[in-house]
N, C-alpha and C positions, 0 to 999 in steps of 0.2 A: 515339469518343474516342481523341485521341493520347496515348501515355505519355509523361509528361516534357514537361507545355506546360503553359499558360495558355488558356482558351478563355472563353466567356459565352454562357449557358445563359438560358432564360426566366426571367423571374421567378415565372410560376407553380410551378415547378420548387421553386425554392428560394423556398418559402412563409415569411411574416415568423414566423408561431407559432412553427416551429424555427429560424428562421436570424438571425431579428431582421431584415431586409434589408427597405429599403426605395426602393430605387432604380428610375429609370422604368421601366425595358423590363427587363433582364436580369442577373445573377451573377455574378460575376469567379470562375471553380472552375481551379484550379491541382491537377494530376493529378502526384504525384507517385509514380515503382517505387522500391523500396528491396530490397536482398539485408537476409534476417534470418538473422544469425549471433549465436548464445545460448549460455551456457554457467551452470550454474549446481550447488552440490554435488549437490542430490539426482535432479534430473533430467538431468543429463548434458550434452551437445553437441545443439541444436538449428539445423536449417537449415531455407531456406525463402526465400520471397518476400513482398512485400506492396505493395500501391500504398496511396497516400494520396491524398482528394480530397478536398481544402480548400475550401470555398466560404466567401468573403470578405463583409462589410457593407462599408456604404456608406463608412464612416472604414476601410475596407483593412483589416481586420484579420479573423482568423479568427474566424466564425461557424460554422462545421459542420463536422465530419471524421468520414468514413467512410471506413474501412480494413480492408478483407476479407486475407484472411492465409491462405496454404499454405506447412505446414512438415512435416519428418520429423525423428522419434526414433527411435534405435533401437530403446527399448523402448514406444513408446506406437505406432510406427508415424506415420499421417498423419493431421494437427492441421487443420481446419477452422475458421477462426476468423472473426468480423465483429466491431467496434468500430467502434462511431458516439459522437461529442459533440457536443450540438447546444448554443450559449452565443446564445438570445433577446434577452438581456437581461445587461449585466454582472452583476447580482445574482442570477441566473436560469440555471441551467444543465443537461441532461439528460445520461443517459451510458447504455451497455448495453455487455456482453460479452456474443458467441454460441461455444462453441467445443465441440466434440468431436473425441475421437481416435477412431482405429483400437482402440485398446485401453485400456481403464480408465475414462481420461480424460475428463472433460466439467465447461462451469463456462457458467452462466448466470445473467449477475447484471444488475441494473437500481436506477441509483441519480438521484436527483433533490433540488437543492438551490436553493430560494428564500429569498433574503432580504430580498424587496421587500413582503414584508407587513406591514398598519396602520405605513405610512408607515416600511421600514423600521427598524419595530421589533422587530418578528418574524422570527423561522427558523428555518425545516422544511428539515430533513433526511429521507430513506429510502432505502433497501434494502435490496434483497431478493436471495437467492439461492439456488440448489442447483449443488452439485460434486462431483465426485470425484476427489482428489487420490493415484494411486497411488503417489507417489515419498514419500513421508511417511516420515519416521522417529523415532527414540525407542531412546536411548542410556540411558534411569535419570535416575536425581534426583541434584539437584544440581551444585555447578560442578566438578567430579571425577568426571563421570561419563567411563568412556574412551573412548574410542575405537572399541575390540576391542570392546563390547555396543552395537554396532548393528544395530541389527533396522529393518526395512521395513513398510510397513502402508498401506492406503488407507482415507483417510476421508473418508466419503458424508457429505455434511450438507447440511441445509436451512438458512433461516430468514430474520428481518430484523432490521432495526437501524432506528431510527426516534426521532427527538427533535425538541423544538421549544426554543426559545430565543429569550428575550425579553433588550434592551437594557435595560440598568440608566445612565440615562447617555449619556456619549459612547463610553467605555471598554470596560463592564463588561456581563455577558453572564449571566443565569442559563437554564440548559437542564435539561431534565426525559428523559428517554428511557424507549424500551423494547426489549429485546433478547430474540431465538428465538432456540437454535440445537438442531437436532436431531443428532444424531453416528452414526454406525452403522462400528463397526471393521472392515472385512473386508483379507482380505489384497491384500497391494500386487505392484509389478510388475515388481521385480527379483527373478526366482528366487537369482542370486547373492548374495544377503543373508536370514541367520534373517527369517521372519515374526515377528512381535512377541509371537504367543506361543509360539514356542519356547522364549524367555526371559524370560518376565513371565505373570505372574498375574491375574487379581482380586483376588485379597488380597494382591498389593502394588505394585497399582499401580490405583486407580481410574478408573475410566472405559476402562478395556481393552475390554467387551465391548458399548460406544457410553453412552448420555447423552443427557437432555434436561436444557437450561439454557433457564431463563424468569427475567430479571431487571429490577427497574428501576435507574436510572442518573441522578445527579443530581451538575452538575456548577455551578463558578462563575469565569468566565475573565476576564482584564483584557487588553485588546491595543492596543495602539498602531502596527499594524505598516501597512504602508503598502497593500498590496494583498494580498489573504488566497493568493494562487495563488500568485504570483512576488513576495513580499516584496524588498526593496533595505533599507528600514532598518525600525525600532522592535522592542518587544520584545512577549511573548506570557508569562504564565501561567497557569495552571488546575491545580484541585483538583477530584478524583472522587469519588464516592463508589457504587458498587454491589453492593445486598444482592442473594442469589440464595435464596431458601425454595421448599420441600417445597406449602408452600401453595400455593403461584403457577405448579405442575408443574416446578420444577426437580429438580434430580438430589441435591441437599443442601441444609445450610444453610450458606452461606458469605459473606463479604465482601470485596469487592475495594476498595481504598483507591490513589490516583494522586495524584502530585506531579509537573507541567510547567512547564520553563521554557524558552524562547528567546532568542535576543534575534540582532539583525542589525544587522552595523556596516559602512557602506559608508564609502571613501576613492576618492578621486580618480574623482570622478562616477560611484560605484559600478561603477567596473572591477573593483575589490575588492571582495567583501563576505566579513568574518570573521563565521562562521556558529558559533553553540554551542546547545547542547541538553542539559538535565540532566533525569532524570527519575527518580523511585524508585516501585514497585510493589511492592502487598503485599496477599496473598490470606490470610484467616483463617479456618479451620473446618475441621472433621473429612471425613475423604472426599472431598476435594476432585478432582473427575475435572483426570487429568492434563491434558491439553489449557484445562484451566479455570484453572491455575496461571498463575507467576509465570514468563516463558517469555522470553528473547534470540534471540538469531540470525536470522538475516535480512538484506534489504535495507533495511528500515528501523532496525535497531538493532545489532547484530553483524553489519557488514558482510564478514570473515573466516572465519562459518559459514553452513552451512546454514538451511534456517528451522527455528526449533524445536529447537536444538540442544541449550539449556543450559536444564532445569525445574526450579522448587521454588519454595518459599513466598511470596518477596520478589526482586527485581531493582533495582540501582541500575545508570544506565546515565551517559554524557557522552561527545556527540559534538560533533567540533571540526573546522569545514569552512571550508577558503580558496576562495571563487566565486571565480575571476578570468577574466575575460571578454580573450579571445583576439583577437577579432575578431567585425565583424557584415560577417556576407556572405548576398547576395542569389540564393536558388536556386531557380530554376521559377516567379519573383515571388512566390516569401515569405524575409522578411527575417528572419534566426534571428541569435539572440547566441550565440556557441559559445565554451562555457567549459569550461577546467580546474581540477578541485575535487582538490586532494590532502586528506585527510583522515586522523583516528585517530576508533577508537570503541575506548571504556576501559567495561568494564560486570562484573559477576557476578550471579551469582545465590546465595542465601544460604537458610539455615534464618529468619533475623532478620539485622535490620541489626546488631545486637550481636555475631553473631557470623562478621562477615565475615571474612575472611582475606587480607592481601595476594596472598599465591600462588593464591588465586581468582579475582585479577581478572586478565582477558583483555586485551592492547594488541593492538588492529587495525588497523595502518597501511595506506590504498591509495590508489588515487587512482579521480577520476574526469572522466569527459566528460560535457557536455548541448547538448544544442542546444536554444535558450529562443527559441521564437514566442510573444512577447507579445499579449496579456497571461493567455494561458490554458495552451498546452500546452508539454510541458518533454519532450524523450526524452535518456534518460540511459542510459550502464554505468557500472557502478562493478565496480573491480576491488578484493578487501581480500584480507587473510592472516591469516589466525590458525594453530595449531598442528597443525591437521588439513591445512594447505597452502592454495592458493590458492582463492578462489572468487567470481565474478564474475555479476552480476546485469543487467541489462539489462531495462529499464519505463518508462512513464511518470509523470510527477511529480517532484517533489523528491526525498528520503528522508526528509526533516523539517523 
């Protein structure tokens, strides 16, 4: 195989179960190397390489990508990685992460999403995982917590996530779920930072010394958006609702409550699209393991911190993102739309919504780049700022 070409492969090769492809003889597979340069707060500077090998259906668009990945960290050492997505079927799609480091590090997940059942009206969702995430941190509670009480920690966890959801309508969506996760705290992998219990207890701070959370989840969503991967217009809401009990092997008894909305406004044949997102979260009950709270930072919602930066009871979040599509250019014959997203994300975290505080809330302006192969895969950085300085994220998908 060349790197950096297009070539056509048998079709036994690239079988229709995974690739959806049904064309006489052979696979259109576009072999693409990419340099991987990452930066993120808690894990540091990451380098590396990766090829891409896209194999196409018969309408030219991506059906399959598998992308094997060698990277180094200073502190994790060398990062092993495989990512496959196999799209059968537009409604139909498979995915797995393989990856281990040299040190700590390992994340094995496998997720699967149909929504071609009883005609349709059905969708299942699952996955499943086990990781270990050494770079983890935990600064205390609340949106004041500083800076200076950063501690370090890696957490082992299991488990799956798993729901089905039935169409109410053309609209409207009711889903049922089930949620494992098994937690186990041990120490993480920058010796340059307090372990977590240097500075934190059990008695005050729950779920320090791991946790088992078993919940159900029940949700009710309205959408009108245009294609659920890569939207261009309509809007999106849903309400949550998941209890966590003693009963059921969780770790307490508590309840988590969610409020979503979206909506996506495209101009000028969606070169533009002005993207917003508002959400409020709110966890109730005694003991609540920290990691089970009400939690910001990240690449999906405080794009300016780390993940996991800001915990406590409830979170109100609003992101506000301008897609503006740059150009479409054609490389290794696959055709991507390469857009600039400058964005803010406005969020806190709070005791109660009552007693928010302006000086709580966080402004995170940054910007970002994606490159969009339609209609399924999106590679993004986003670069944002909050007050601990800059911090830059680099993934697949949207952010929301």
């Amino acid at each position: 195989m060349v790197a950096g070409c297009t070539s056509y492969i048998p079709r036994d090769i690239g079988r229709p179960p995974l690739t959806g492809y049904s064309a006489e003889e052979t696979m259109k597979l576009v072999t693409v190397p990419l340099p991987v340069i990452a930066s993120s707060p808690n894990e540091g500077v990451t380098t590396g390489a990766l090829t891409a090998f896209l194999g196409h259906n018969r309408q030219d668009e991506v059906a399959a990508l598998l992308a094997p990945q060698l990277t180094y960290n200073r502190t994790f050492g060398v990062t092993a990685s495989l990512y496959g997505a196999f799209y059968p079927a537009p409604d139909r799609n498979f995915e797995f992460n393989l990856s281990r480091s040299e040190r700590v590090n390992h994340d094995y997940e496998f997720r699967v999403k149909d929504t071609a059942l009883l005609g349709q009206k059905f969708e299942l969702n699952g996955f499943v995982f086990k990781l270990s995430d050494g770079s983890s941190r935990f600064f205390g509670f609340n949106a004041r917590s500083p800076q200076q009480m950063e501690t370090n920690y890696a957490n082992d966890e299991a488990g799956y996530n798993i729901s089905a959801g039935y169409h109410v309508g053309r609209h409207y969506q009711l889903t049922i779920g089930d949620r494992y996760r098994n937690v186990r705290i041990r120490r993480g992998a920058f010796s340059g930072i307090p372990d977590i219990n240097d500075k934190f207890s059990a008695a005050t701070v729950p779920g320090i010394d791991g946790f088992t959370t078993h919940a159900l989840r029940v949700s009710f969503s309205y959408s009108t958006l245009d294609d659920p991967e890569t939207p261009s217009y309509g809007g999106y809401a849903r309400i949550a609702f998941e209890p966590t009990m003693r009963e059921w092997g969780g770790a307490g008894n508590y309840r988590h409550y969610e409020v979503e909305a979206k909506g996506f406004i495209p101009l000028s044949n969606a070169k533009y699209i002005s993207v917003f997102r508002l959400m409020y979260n709110q966890t109730l009950g005694n003991d609540v393991p920290f990691l089970e709270q009400s939690i910001l930072g990240g690449e999906s919602t405080l794009r300016g911190y780390g993940r996991n930066r800001f915990i406590d009871n409830s979170f109100m979040l609003c992101n506000l993102e301008e897609r503006i599509r740059l150009f479409r250019w054609e490389v290794f014959g696959v055709t991507a739309d390469w857009e600039l997203a400058p964005f803010i994300d406005v969020g806190a975290v709070m005791e109660s919504l009552e007693k928010v505080s302006v000086s709580d809330v966080e402004f995170n302006p940054g910007v970002g780049f994606r490159a969009v192969v339609r209609p399924n895969i999106i590679g993004r950085v986003d670069l944002g700022i909050g007050k601990d300085g800059p911090a830059v994220f680099v993934g697949l998908g949207y952010p929301f």
